[in-house]
C-alpha positions as CSV (number, residue, x, y, z in Angstrom):
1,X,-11.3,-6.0,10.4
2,X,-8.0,-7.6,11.2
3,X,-5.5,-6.0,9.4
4,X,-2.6,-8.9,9.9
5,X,-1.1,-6.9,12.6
6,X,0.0,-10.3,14.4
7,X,1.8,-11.3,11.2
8,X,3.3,-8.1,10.6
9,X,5.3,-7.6,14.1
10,X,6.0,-11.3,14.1
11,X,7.9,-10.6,10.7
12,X,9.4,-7.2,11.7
13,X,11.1,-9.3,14.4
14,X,11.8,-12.4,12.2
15,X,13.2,-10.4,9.4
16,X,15.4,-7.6,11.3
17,X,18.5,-9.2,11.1
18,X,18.0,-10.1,7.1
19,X,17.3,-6.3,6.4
20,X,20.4,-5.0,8.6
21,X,22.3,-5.6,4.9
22,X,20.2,-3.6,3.3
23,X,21.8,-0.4,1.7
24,X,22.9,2.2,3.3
25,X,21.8,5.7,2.7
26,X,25.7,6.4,2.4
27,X,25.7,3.8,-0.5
28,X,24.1,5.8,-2.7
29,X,22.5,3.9,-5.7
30,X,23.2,6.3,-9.5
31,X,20.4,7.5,-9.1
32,X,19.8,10.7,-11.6
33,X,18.0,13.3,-9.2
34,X,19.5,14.9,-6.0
35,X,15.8,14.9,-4.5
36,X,12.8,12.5,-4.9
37,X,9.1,13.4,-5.4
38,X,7.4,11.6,-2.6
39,X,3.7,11.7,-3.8
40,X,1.1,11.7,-0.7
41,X,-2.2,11.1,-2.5
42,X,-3.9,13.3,0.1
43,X,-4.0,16.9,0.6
44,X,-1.5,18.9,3.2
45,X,-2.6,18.3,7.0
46,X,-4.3,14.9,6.5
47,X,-2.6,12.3,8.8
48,X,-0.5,10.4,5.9
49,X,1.0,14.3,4.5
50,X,1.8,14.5,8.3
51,X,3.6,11.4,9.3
52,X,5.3,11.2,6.0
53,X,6.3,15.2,6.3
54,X,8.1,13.7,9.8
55,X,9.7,11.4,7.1
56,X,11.1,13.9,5.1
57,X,12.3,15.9,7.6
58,X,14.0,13.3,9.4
59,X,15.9,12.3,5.7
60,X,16.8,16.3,5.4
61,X,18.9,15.9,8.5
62,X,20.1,13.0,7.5
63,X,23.4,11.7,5.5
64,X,21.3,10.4,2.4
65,X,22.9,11.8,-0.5
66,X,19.2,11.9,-2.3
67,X,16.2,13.8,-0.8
68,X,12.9,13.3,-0.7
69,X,9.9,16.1,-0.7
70,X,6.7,15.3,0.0
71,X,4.3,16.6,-3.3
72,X,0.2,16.3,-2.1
73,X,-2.0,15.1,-4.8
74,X,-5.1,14.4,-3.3
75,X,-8.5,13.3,-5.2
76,X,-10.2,10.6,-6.1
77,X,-10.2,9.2,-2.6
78,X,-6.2,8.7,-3.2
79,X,-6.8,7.5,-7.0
80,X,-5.3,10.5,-8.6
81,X,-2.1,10.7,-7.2
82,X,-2.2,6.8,-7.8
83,X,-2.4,7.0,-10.9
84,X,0.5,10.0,-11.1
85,X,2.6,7.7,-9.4
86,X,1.7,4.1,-11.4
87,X,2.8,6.8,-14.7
88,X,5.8,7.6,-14.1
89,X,9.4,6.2,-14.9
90,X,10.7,3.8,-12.4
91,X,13.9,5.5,-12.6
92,X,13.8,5.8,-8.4
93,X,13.0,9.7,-8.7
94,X,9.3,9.7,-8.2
95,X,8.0,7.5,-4.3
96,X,4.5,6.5,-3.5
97,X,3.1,6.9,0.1
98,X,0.7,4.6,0.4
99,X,-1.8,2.8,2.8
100,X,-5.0,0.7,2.2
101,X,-6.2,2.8,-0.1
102,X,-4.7,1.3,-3.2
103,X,-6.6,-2.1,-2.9
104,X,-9.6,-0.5,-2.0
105,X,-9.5,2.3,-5.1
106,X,-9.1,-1.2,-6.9
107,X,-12.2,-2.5,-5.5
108,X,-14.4,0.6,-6.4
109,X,-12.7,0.5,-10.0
110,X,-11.3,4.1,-9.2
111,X,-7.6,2.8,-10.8
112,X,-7.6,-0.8,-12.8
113,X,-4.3,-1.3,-10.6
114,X,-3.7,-2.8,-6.9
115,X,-0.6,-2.9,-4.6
116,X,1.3,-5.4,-7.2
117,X,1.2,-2.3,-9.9
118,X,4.4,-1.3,-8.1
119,X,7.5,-2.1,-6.5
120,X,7.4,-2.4,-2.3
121,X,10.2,-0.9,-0.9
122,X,8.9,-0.5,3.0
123,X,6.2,-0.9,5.5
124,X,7.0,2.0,8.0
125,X,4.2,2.4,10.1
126,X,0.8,1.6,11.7
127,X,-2.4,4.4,12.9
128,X,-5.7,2.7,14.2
129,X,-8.7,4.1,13.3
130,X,-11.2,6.4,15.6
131,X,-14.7,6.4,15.7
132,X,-15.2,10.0,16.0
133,X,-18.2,12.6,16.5
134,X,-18.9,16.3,16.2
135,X,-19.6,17.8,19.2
136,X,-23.0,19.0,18.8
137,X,-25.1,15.6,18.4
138,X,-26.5,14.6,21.3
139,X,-25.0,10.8,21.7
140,X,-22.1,10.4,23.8
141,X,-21.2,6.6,23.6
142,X,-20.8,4.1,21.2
143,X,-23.7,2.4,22.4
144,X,-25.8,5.7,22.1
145,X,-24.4,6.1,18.6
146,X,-25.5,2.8,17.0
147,X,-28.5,3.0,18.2
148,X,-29.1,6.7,16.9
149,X,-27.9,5.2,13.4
150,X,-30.7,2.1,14.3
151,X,-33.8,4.3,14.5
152,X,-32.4,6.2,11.3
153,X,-31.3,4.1,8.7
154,X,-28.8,5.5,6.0
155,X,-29.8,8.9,7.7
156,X,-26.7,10.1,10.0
157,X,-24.2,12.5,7.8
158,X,-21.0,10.9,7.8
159,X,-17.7,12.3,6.5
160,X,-15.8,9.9,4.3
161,X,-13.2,10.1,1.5
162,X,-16.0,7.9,-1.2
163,X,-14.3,4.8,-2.0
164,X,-11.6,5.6,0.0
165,X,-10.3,3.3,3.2
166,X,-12.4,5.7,5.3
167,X,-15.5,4.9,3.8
168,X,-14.7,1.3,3.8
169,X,-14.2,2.0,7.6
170,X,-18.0,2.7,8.0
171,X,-19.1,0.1,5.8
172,X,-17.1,-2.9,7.7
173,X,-18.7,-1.0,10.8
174,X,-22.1,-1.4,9.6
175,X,-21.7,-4.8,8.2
176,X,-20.7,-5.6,12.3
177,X,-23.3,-3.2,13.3
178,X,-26.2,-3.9,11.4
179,X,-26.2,0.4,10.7
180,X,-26.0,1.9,7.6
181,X,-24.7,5.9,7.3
182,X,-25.5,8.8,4.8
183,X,-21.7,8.9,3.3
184,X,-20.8,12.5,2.8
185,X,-18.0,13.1,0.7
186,X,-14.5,14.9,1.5
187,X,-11.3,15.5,-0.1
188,X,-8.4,16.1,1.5
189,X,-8.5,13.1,3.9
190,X,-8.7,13.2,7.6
191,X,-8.7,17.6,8.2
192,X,-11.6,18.0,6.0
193,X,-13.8,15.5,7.9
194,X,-12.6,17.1,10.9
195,X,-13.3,20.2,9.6
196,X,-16.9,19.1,8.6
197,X,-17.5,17.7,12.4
198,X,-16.0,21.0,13.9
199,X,-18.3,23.3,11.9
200,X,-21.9,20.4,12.5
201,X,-21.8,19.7,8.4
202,X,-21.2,16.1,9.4
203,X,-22.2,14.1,12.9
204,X,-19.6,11.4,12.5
205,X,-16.2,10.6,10.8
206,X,-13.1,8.9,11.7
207,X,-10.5,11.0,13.1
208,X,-7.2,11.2,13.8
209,X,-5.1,10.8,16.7
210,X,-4.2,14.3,17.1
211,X,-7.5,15.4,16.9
212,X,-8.5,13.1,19.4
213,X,-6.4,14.4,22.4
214,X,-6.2,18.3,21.2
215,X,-10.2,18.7,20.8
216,X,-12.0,16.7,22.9
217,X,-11.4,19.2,26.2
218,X,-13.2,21.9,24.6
219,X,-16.2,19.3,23.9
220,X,-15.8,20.5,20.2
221,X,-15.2,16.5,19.4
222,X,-15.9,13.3,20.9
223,X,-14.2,9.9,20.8
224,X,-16.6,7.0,20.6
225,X,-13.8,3.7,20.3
226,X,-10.4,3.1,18.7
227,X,-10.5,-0.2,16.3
228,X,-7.7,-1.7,17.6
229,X,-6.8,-4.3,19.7
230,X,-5.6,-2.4,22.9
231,X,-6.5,0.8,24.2
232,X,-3.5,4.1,23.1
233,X,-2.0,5.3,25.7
234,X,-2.6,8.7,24.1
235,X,-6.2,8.1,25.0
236,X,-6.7,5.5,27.2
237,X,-10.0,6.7,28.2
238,X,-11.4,6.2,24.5
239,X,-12.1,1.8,24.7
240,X,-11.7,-0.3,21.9
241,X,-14.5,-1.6,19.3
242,X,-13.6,-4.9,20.8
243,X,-14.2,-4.0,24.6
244,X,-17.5,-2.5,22.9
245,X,-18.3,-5.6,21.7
246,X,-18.4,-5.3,18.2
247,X,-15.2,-7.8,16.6
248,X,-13.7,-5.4,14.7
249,X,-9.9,-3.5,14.5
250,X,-9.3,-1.2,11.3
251,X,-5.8,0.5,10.8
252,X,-3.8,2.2,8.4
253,X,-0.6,0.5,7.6
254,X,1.7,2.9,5.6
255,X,4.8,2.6,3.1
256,X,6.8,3.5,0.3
257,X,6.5,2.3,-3.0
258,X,8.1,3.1,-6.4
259,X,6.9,2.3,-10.0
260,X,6.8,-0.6,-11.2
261,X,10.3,-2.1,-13.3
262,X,12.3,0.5,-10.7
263,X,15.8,-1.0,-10.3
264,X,16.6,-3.6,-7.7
265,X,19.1,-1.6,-6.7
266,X,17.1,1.6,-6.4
267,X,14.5,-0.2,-4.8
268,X,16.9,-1.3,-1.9
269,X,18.6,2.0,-1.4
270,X,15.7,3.7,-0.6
271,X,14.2,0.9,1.8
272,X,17.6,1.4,3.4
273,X,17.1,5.2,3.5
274,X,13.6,4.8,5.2
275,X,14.5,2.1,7.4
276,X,17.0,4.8,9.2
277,X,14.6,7.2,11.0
278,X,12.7,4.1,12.2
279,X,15.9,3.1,14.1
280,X,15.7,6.2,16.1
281,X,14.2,6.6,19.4
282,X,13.4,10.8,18.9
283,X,11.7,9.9,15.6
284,X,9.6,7.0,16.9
285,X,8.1,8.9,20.2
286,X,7.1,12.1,17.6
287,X,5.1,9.5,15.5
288,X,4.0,8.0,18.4
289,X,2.8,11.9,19.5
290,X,0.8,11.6,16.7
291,X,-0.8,8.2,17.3
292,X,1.6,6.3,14.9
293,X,3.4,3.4,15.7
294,X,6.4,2.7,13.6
295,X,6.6,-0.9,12.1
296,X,9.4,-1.7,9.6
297,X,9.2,-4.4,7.3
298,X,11.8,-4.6,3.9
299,X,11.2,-4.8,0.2
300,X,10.3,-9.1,0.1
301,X,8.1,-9.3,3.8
302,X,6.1,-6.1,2.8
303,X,5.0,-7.7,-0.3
304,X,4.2,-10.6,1.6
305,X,2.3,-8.5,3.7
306,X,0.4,-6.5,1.0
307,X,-0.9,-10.3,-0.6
308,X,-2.0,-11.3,2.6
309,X,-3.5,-8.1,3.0
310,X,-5.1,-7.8,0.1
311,X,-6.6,-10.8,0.1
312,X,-8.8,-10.1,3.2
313,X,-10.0,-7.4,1.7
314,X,-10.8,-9.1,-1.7
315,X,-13.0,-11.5,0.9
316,X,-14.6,-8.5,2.5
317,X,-15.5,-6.8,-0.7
318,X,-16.8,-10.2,-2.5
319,X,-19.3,-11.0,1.0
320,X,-20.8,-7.4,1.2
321,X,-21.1,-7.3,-2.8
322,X,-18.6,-3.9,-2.7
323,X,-17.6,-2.0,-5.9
324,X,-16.4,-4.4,-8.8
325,X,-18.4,-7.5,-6.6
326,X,-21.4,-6.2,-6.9
C-alpha cells in the first residue's frame, strides 16, 4: 500500500523554508505545565514508545522550557490511549504519538473519531514494515511462505495488534496475495509479537527493525521482505515486497498531535520544539539505528498529508468490505 511517501518528501522539501519561522523552543508559548504527557498508545518497548522515548530524551537535553514524558497506554490496538488523549483539555499539556492507527481504529469502529479529532502539530518520522517469521517454521522465503499460507487457508498463527495497522498489514498482504492468516491477538505492539515468534506461539508477525538485525544471526527470527520501496541498508539482504513481486509498500508514518481546539499558539510551539532534534545529525543516525527515517513536515502539510492519507485507506477499507464497510 503506498503510503504517499513521494508526496511527503516532496513537501518536506517544498515546505522547509515556510516552517524555519516556526517557534522556537526558546519562545516559549504560556503554557501552564513545566512538562507535557506525551501519550504512546502502545506499551513500553514497542517500536513507537522507542522512537518517541529518543524524542523525549533529545527535548531533556534540550533548551525547551516545557518537557515532555512519554506515558504508555496501550490497548485496544491503540484505541485506548486514543480515546485518553481525544478527552483531554487542549490546554497543550497532554501530546498524542500517533501513526496509522487512528484511521484504521476508525475503520474497525474501535473510537468514532479519525485523524481530524485533533490538532496536527508534526509528522516526524517514517519505519517500513517487515514481514517477519519465528524461527522454528520450516519456510525460509517469501515465496515458501505464501505458499505454506496457500495450502492452509486462514490456518498460519499470526501475531497482530486486532484492528490495529499491523493487522491491517496482513490483510492488504493477503488481498495482494490471495492468502488469508489465523490473526492472533497481542497487546503491547511490536515486543509482544516478537515475543510470541521467539517463544513458537505465533509463525509470523511483522517486526521491527531492531529485531531484524539483532535476532536473525542466532536463526531465532527470520526476515521474509521489507514493504518498501528500496531495500534498508540495515538489512540489505532482506528484498522488498516489490522485488518479490507482490505491489505493495506499508509503513508507519509517525507524529504529534494535541486535542482538538489546542491554541494556535500552543500548537506551533510544540511543532517548533519537535522540529529541533530532527535538525540534528546525532539524533537522525540513532533513529536511523533503529530503522527510522526522520521526515518533518509542519502543522498545515501534515494535515494535508493525513487527508490524503486517510483517504487511501477509506478506499482500501470500502474494496475489501473492512470494519464499518462491511
Amino acid at each position: 500500500m503506498k503510503l504517499n511517501l513521494t508526496y511527503l518528501r516532496a513537501t518536506a522539501v517544498a515546505f522547509a523554508a515556510t516552517f524555519a519561522v516556526a517557534a522556537s523552543p526558546v519562545q516559549a508559548a504560556d503554557l501552564p505545565c513545566s512538562t507535557a504527557k506525551l501519550i504512546v498508545p502502545w506499551g513500553p518497548g514497542g517500536g513507537t514508545a522507542v522512537i518517541f522515548g529518543i524524542f523525549e530524551k533529545a527535548i531533556e537535553a534540550s533548551d525547551a522550557p516545557v518537557k515532555i514524558k512519554v506515558v504508555t497506554i496501550p490497548g485496544q490496538g491503540g484505541g485506548a490511549g486514543a480515546k485518553e488523549a481525544h478527552a483531554a483539555k487542549p490546554d497543550g499539556c497532554t501530546l498524542f504519538a500517533i501513526h496509522q492507527h487512528l484511521v484504521v481504529n476508525y475503520i474497525n469502529g474501535v473510537t468514532d473519531f479519525s485523524w481530524d479529532g485533533f490538532e496536527p502539530v508534526a509528522m516526524l518520522t517514517d519505519t517500513p514494515e517487515i514481514i517477519g517469521a519465528g524461527g522454528h517454521v520450516e519456510y525460509d522465503s517469501l515465496e515458501d511462505m505464501l505458499a505454506a499460507a496457500k495450502a492452509n487457508p486462514g490456518g498460519i498463527p499470526t501475531g497482530v495488534s486486532m484492528g490495529a495497522t499491523s493487522h491491517f498489514l496482513w490483510i492488504m498482504l493477503g488481498s495482494k496475495t490471495g492468502t488469508d492468516y489465523q490473526y492472533v491477538p497481542f497487546q503491547g505492539g511490536t515486543a509482544g509479537r516478537i515475543t510470541g515468534l521467539l517463544n513458537g506461539s505465533i509463525d509470523l508477525g511483522g517486526i521491527n527493525m531492531a529485531a531484524a538485525r539483532t535476532q536473525r544471526d542466532d536463526g531465532a527470527l527470520k526476515a521474509f521482505a521489507i514493504a518498501a520501496d528500496e531495500r534498508s541498508d540495515l538489512i540489505p539482504d532482506v528484498p522488498t515486497l516489490k522485488e518479490l513481486g507482490v505491489d505493495m509498500t506499508y509503513s508507519l508514518t509517525r507524529g504529534i498531535m494535541l486535542p482538538k481546539g489546542t491554541p494556535q499558539e500552543f500548537v506551533d510551539y510544540w511543532a517548533g520544539v519537535f522540529k529541533g532534534p530532527t535538525e540534528d545529525a546525532d539524533f537522525v543516525a540513532e533513529q536511523a539505528a533503529k530503522g527510522t527515517e526522520v521526515l518533518y513536515l509542519g502543522p498545515e502539510e501534515y494535515a494535508a498529508w493525513w487527508k490524503d492519507t486517510e483517504g487511501e485507506f477509506l478506499d482500501a477499507a470500502k474494496e475489501l468490505k473492512v470494519g464499518r464497510f462491511q
